[in-house]
N, C-alpha and C positions, 0 to 999 in steps of 0.2 A: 147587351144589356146585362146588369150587373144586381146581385139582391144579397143582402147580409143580414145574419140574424147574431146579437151576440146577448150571454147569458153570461153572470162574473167574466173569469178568464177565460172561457169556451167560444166561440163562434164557428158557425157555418156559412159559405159563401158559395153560389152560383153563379157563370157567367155565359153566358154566349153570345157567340159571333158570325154568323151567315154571311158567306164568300159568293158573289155572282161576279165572272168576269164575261157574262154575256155570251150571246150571236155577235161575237167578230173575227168580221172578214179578215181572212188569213190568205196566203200568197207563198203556196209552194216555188221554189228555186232550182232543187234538184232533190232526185230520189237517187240511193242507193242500192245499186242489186246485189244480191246474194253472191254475184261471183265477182263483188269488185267493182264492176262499170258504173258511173254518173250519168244519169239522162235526165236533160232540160227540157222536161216537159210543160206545155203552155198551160196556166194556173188559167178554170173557167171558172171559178165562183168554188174555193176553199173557204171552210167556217167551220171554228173551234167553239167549243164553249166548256169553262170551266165553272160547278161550282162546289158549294163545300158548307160543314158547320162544326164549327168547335166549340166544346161543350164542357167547361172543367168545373168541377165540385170539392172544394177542399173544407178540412176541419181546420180549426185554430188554436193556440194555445198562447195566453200573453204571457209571454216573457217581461216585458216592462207596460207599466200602465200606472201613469203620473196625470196628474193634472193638466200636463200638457205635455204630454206624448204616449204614445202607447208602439209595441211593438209586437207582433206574434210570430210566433214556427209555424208553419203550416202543411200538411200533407195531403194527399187524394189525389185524386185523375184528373184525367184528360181525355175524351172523343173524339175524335176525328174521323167526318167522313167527306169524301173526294170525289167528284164524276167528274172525269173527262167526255168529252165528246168529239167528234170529228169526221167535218162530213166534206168530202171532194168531189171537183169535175175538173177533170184534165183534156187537153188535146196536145197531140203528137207524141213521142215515144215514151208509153212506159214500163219496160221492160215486162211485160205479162201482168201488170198490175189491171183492176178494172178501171175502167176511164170515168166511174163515178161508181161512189160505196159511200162507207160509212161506218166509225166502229166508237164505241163505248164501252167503258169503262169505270166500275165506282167500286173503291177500298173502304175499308173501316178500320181505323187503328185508336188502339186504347193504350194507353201510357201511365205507368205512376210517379208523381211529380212530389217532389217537395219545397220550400221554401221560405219567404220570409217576406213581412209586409208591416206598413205599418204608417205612424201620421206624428207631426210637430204642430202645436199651434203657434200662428207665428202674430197672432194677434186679433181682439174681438172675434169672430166668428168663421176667421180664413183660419187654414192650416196650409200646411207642403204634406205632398202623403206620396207613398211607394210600395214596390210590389214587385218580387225577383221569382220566379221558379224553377226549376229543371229535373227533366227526367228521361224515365227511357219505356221499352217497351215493347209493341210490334211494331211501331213506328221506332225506326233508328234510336231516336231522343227528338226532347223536343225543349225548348223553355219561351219564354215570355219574362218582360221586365216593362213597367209603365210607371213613371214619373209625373206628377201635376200637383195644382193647386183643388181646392177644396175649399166648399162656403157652407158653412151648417145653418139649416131651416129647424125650425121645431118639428115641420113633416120627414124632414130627411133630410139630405146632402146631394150637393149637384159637384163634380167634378169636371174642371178642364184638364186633360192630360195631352201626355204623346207614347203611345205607346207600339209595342215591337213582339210579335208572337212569330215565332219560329217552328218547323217539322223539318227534318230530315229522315227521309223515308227509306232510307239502307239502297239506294236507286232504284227502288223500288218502281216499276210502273205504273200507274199510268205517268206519277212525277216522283223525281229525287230530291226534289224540297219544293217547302213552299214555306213562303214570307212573308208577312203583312202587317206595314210600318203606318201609322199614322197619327192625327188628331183623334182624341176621345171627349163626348161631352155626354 
């Protein structure tokens, strides 16, 4: 969800986004020991769960603002926070490991982003509108870019987009990135 406040050329905007990739069933193939050796152990009911929230807040500043289009700079952060989970039951060899556990995991990384946004109207009440950032931080870097259309209410604005938020976490554990591409409404 998405909220903007803007005043002349100033604006401030919030956004977040909540990551749940569930309880799914997962299907170990093989482990690796510490001295080398592969053992095929039989997968009895492995389950991962990822989830996550990203949380960015930036200020604004227009650069251009016409009658029919406006553009801003934009600067501020990013939060991110990440739990892995991972819970197994194995049967037959696995090298000293326990034949069922379970280990978790959750990061926080704060990033400072900057970038650039903004809207065309492209007739009566529709626009085209966009939005690019990138940054860096404890988290490796990170950016985000979303593209769509736009219909202005008197209450607000409803957007259809597609958009793309990225993290690269320096390989960080429990993941070395995460991605997440899609429809926005």
């Amino acid at each position: 969800s998405t909220i903007e406040a803007r005043r002349g050329p100033w604006s401030v905007t919030g956004d977040a986004v909540y990551v749940n990739f569930g309880d799914l069933k997962s299907r170990v193939t093989s482990i690796d020991t510490p001295g080398g050796d592969t053992l095929h152990p039989i997968d009895a009911g492995t389950r991962t769960e990822l989830t996550g929230f990203v949380g960015t807040l930036v200020g604004g500043y227009s650069l251009l603002d016409t009658p029919g289009a406006h553009a801003d700079v934009i600067a501020g952060g990013r939060y991110a926070h990440v739990n892995a989970k991972l819970d197994w039951e194995l049967s037959g060899p696995t090298g000293g490991l326990d034949l069922s556990g379970g280990v978790e995991k959750s990061r926080d990384f704060y990033d400072a982003i900057i970038g650039v946004r903004g809207a065309a109207d492209i007739g009566g009440n529709w626009d085209v509108r966009y939005y690019l950032d990138g940054g860096a931080g404890n988290g490796q870097s990170t950016w985000q870019a979303m593209a769509g259309i736009g219909y202005r209410f008197g209450w607000g604005d409803v957007l259809l987009a597609y958009r793309h938020l990225e993290y690269n976490f320096n390989d960080d554990k429990p993941l070395a990135n995460l991605k997440q591409s899609g429809p926005l409404l």
